[in-house]
N, C-alpha and C positions, 0 to 999 in steps of 0.2 A: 743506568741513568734513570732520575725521575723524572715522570711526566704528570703537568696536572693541570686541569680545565674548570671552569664553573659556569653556571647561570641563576640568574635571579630574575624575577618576575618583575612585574608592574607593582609597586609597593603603595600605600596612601600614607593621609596625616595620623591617622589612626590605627594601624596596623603593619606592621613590618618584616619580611626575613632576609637579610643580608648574608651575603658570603666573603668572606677574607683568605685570600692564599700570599703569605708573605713569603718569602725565598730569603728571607736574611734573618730566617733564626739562631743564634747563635749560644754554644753548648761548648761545655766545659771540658764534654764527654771524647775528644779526639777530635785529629788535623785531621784537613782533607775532607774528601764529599761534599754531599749537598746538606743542605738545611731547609726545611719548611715550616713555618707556622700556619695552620690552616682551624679558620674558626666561621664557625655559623650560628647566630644569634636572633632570637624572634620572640615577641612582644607583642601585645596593645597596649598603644597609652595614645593621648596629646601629641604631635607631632614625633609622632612612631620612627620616619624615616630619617629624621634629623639626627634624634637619639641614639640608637643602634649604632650609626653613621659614628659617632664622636664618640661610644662606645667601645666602637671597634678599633677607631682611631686609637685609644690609650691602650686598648689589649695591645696592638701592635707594636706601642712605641715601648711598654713594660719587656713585650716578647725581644724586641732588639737591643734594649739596654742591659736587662739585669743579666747576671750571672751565674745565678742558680743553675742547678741542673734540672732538665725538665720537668722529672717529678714532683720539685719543690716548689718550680715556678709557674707551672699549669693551674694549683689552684690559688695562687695569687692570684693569677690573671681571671680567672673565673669570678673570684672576691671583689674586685676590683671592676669589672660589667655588672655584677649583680648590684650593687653600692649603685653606680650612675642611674640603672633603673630600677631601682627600688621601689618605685611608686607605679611602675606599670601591672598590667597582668597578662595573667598567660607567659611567665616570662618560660624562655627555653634556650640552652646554649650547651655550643657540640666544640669541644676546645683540642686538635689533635697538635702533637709536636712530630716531628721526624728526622730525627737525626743519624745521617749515612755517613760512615767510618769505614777505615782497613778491616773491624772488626765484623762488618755488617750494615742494616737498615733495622732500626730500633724506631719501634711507633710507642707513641705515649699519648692516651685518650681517656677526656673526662669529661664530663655530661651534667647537664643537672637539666629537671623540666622535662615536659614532656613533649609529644610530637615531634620527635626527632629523628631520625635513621642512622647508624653504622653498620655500613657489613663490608667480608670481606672476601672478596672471588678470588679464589684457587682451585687450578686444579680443572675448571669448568663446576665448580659447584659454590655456591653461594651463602656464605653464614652471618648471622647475626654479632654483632661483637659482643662481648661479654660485657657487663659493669655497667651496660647504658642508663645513664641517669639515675644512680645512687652515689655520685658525688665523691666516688674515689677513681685515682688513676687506676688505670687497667694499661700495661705494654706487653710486647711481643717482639718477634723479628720474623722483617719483611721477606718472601723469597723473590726470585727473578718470576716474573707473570702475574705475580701478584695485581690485584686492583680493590683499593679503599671506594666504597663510597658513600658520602657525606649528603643527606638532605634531609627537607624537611618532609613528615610522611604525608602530607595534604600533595606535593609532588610524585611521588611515586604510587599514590592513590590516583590520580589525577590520570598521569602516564599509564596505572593498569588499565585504565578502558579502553586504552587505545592499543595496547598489549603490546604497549613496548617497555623495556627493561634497561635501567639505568648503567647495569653492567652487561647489557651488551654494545651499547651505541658508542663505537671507535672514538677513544679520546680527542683524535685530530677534529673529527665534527662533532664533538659532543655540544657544544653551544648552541650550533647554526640547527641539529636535527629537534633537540631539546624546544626551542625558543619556533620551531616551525607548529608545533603542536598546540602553544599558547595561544589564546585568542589574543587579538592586536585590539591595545587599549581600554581593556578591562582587566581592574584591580585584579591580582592574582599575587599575593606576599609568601614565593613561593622560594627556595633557595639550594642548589646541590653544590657539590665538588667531586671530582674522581682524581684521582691518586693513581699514577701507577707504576709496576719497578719494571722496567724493561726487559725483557729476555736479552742476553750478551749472546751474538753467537763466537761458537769455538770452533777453531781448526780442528778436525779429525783425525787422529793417531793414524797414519799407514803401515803402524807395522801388522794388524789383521790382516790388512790386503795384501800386503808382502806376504806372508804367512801360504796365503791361497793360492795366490801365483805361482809359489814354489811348489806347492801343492798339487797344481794342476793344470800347469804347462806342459804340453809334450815337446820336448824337444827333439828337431825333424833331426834325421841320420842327414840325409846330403849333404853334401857340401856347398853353401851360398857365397855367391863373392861377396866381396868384403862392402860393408857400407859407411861412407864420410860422412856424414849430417855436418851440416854449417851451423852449427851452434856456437861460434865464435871462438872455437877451441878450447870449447869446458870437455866434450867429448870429441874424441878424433878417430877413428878404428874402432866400431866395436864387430866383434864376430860375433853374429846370431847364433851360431853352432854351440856356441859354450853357455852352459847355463849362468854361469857366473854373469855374463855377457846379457843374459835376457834378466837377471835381477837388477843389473846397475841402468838395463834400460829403463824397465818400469818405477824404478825409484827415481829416475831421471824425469818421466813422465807423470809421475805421483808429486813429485815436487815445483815440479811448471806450473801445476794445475793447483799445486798448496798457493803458488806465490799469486798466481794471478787471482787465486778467488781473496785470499788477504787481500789484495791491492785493489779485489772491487766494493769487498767490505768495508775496510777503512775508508773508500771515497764516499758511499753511502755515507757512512758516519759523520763524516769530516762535511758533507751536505747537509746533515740532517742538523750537526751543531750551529753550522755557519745562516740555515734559513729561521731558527731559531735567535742566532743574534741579531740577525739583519730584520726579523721581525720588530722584537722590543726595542731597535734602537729607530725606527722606522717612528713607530707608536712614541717614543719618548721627542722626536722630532717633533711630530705631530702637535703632542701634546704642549709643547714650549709654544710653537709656532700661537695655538690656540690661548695660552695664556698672557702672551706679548699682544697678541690682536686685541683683549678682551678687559684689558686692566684699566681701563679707564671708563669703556661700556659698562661692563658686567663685571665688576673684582670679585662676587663670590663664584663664577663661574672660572675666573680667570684664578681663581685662589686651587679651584679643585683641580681645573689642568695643570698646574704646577705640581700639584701633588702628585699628579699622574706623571709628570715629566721625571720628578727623580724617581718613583718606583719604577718605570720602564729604564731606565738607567743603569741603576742600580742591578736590574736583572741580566743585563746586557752584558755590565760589567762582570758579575758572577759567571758566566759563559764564558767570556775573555778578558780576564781582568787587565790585560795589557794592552787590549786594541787602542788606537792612538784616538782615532774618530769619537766612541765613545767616552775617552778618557776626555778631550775637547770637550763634547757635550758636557759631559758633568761639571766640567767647570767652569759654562759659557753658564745653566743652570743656576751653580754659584752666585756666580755674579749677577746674575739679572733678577734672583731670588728678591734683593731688597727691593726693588724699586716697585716690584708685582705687588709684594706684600707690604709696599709705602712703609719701609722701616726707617724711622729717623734716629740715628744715633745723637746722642746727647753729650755734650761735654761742660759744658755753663750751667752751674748753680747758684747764682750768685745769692746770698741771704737777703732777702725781703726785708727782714725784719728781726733782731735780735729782742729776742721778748725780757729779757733783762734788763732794758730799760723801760720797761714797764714798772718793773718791781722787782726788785736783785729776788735771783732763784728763780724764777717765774717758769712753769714749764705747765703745756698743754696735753691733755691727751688725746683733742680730738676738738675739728674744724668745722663753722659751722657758717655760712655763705648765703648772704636773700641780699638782693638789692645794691649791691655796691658795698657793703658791710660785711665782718668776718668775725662770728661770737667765738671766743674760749673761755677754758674754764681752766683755772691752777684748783686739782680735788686738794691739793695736801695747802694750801695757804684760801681756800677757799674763795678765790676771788675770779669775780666774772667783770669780762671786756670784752668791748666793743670797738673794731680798727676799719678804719675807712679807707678801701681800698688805693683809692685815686692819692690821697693826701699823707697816710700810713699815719695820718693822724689817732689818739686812743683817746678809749673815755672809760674809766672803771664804772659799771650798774650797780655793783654789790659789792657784800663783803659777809662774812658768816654770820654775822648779826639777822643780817636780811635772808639768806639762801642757806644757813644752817652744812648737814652735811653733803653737798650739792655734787650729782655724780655725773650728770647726762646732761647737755644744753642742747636748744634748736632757738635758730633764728629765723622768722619767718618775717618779712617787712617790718614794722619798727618794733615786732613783738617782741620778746623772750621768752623762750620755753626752760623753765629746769625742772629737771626730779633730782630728789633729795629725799636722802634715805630716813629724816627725822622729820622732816615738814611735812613731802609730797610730792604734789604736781603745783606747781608756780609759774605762776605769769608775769612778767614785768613789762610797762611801756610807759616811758613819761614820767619813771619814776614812781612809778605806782606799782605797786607788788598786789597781787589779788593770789589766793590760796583756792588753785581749780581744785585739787580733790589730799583730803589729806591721806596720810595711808592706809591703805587698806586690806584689809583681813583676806581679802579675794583674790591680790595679787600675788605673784610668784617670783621667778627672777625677771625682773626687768631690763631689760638689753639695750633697749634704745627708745625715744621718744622723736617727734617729727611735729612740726607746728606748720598747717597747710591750711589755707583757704575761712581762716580763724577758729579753725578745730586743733586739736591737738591729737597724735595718736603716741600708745602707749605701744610697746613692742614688749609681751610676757614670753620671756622663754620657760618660764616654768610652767605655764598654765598652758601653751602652747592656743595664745589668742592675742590677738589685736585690739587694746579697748580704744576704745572712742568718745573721745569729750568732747560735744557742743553747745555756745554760746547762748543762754537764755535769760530771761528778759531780769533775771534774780542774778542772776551770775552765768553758773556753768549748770551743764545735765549732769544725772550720775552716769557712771561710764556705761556702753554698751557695745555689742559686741558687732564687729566690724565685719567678721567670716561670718556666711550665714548661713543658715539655719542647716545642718548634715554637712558644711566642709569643715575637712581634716587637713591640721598641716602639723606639719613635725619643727617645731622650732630651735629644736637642738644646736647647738655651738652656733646660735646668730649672733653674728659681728655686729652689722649695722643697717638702718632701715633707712630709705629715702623715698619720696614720696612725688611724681610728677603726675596725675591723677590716676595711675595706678601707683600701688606699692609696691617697693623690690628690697628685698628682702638678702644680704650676704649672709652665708653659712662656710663654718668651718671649711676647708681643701677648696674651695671657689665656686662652690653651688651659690646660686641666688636662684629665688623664689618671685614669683611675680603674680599677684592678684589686683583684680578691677573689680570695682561694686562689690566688693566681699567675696567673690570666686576665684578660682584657681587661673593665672591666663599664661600663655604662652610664653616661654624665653626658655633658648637653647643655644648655648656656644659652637657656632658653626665657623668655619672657613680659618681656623686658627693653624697654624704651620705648628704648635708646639699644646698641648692641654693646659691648662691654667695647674698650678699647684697647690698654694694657699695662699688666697689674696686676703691684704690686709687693709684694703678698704676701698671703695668705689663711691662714684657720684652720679650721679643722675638730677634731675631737675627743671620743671618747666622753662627753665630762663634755657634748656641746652636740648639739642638736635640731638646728642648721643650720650652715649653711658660711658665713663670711664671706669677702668678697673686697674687697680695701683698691685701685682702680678708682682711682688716682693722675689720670690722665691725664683724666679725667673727673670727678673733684674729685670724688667718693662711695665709701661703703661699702653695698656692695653686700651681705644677704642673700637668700641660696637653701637652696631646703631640698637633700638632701643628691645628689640629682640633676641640679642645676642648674634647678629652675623657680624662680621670682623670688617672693619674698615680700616684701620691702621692701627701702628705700635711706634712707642719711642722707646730706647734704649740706653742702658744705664746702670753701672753697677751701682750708682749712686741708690737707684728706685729699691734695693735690698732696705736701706735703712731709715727709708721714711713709713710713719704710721697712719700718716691720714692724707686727705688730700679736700680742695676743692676748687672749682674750675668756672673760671669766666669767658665764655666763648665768645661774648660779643668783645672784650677789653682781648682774647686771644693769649690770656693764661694762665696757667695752674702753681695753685700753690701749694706745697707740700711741709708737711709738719715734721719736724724732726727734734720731739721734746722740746729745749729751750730755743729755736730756731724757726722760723718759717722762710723756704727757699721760693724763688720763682722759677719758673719756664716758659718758655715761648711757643706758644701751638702754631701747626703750622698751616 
């Protein structure tokens, strides 16, 4: 049997090390046994411990889904946390798999970054793992005694002053002894795990003892009467006199003493599994109980205790996949899961709006919302509108005489924003067309444009900047640069940019980016039951309390408040095949683009 423990320290906004022991690794490599995913990951960046956190979250959810064999899926999974923090430093990650089979206990370990520890105690002697942090698997197989252990070295630097040792502090306390050494309530982003494979004991052969016996019994001359023993009639008559007689005793008594120390083994065991279930399912009680309290106080607390509810679950279940109690839990879990995580299934899409009566063929490729009002653009008939919410009344602005080859619009109160790849940047209001800046030699790809507070901004993916146009007393400024002076951002595969007086920024797979005053500011996807995949477009906007995110790939809309913790989701396979979206929260709803179509829904 494996056994395995961790601790992790006081962590900051800034600095972090996390420990992850999943038990539902799953491997191609043979039925039966246990599974472990076991990972430790450490960084500085921006809200260090949120990161790591949702990090580890997708290592985990990658480690339970795919199918790979370990080898192939350990540096997935490594590829796949390095990508989320890619903008941190110091980054560092300990990635083990271990998969137990009829064949044996197979460890498989990959590293990248420094500061990290692997070794492995056998034997009483303690060695360093090979391969540490040069980014190739390294495997082995486990024996019985064996102990892995995982941390970070600032931990076992920390513990050598106090001259205690990682492998030797008894799994069952390794937490409570570990954590009695930390100072209470100062930062320490400190993180281990231990691993260990159990000694099995085995019955001992009596045929050496037989062997000796015969060996080295005297058998007396006299003659002894005879002796009954009440042994319920297994033996009845044996005569001490005859040797024969004193071998079927001792193997009588060799056998008493087989059965009963078997029968205090197995209770041992049959104890030691049953306090082991009764713990996780103890903990998974707990945890439910605390996220049914909390879901309406606290949802990103009551979010994380739900998560904790099915991983103690889940572990519980792995012990006894059939206990009834457990089996209950997990599907009281189930069921209470939507209401914790305010999931609103969806089934009404009714069309808003057929854009073909606008203009036979008429199709949009993207939505654009200020005020009561909804701009699109047809790029291939070049024609810009404007539809009034309340009345679905339309008004055509343009036509390509005016907007040329028009790729991007933004509506900001009765302005117009387009770029256009043969004019420029343009502005319309009142029927007046004014030429903000025409094209220029400076610019790159352009991604998106956003019309805010009578500025305009440019979104350059190829130049990897934000220009900025403002309004003066001639016209317009020439553009300038919005990130200031030493920040770097990577603009690669941006979707689209929205503007509520910071900027958020969507990137290819559902990264969004968030600067204030031209610096880099805080947003991270916290408290999500599932990781974002690639969303194909999101909203944001001073007129709205939260962010939505249109989660294509995962069939929901996704809201967060405006940092990225999780507030609710609506459901839908419909949400696969719309491309844009925007959102009225005082009117209570969103409208989704689907080419020649605009649908609505009702928020809740």
């Amino acid at each position: 049997m494996l056994k395995t423990a961790k601790v992790v320290g006081l962590n900051s906004d800034t600095a972090a090390a996390l420990a992850l022991i999943s038990p539902w690794f799953v491997s191609d490599q043979g039925e039966g046994g246990q599974r472990f995913f076991l990972s430790i990951v450490s960084c500085e960046c921006e809200d260090a411990f949120s990161k790591v956190r949702q990090s580890l979250s997708l290592a985990e959810e990658e480690a339970i889904t795919s199918t790979e064999p370990a080898a192939l899926r350990l540096p997935k999974i490594l590829g796949q946390i390095k990508d989320y923090l890619k903008d941190a430093d110091n980054f560092a990650a300990l990635l083990v798999a271990v998969v137990e089979d009829n064949e044996g206990t197979a460890l498989y370990l990959l590293s990248e970054g420094e500061g990290l520890i692997a070794n492995l105690c056998r034997d009483g002697k303690e060695n360093n793992l090979p391969g540490l942090g040069d980014g190739q698997v390294v495997s082995g197989i486990l024996k019985e005694g064996d102990r892995i252990v995982l941390s970070t070295q600032s931990l076992a630097d920390f513990l050598g002053t106090h001259s205690v040792s990682l492998s030797k502090i008894p799994i069952e306390n390794f937490e409570d002894e570990v954590e009695s050494f930390l100072p209470e309530a100062q930062t320490n982003p400190l993180a281990a795990i231990v691993l260990e494979k159990e000694v099995e004991v085995k019955e001992e052969s009596t045929e050496p003892v037989l062997k000796e016996l015969n060996n080295k019994i005297d058998i007396p001359k006299p003659s002894l009467p005879r002796i009954t023993p009440n042994l319920g009639g297994v033996l009845q008559a044996i005569r001490p006199h005859s040797k024969k007689s004193v071998l079927i005793l001792a193997v009588a008594i060799l056998l008493g003493a087989g059965i009963v120390g078997g029968v205090t083994y197995k209770k041992r065991q049959d104890a030691k599994v049953t306090s082991q279930f009764t713990q996780a399912l103890n903990q998974a009680r707990e945890a439910m109980d605390k996220s049914n309290s909390e879901k309406d106080s606290d949802p990103p607390a009551a979010l994380s205790a739900l998560a904790d509810a099915k991983k103690y679950v889940l572990e519980a279940l792995s012990i006894k996949p059939n206990q009834s109690e457990a089996l209950s839990l997990k599907d009281q879990i189930e069921k209470a899961s939507p209401a914790i995580l305010k999931v609103n299934s969806v089934e009404n899409f009714p069309v808003w709006l057929d854009l073909g009566l606008i203009k036979q063929g008429f199709r949009a490729s993207n939505l654009s919302l200020s005020h009561g009002n909804i701009l699109i653009l047809d790029n291939n008939k070049q024609t810009l509108v404007s539809i009034n919410t309340k009345t679905k009344s339309h008004e055509i602005l343009a036509g390509s005489e005016k907007i040329g080859e028009a790729k991007i619009t933004s509506l900001n109160g009765g302005v117009s924003w387009i770029y256009s790849d043969d004019k420029g940047l343009l502005r319309i209001e009142d029927d007046k067309i004014v030429n903000v800046a025409k094209q220029d030699k400076d610019w790159g790809d352009i991604a998106d444009i956003y019309g805010f507070a009578g500025n305009v901004y440019v979104l350059d993916e190829g130049k990897n900047q934000i220009w900025k146009y403002m309004p003066i007393a001639s016209g317009f400024s020439d553009k300038r640069e919005y990130l200031q002076s030493g920040v770097k951002a990577n603009f690669a595969g941006a979707k689209r940019m929205q503007i509520e007086s910071s900027i958020y920024i969507l990137k290819g797979g559902g990264e969004i980016l968030r600067f204030t005053q031209g610096k880099p500011d805080f947003f991270a996807y916290s408290g999500l039951d599932k990781p974002v995949k690639d969303a194909r477009s999101f909203f944001v906007s001073s007129e709205t309390d939260n962010l939505y995110l249109l989660d294509g790939d995962n069939s929901r809309l996704l809201v967060l408040d405006k940092k990225g913790a999780y507030k609710a989701q609506y459901q839908s396979d419909k949400f696969s095949q719309f491309s844009d979206l925007v959102v009225d929260e005082e009117g209570k709803k969103v409208y989704l683009l689907d080419g020649s179509k605009i649908y609505s829904m009702d928020l809740k």
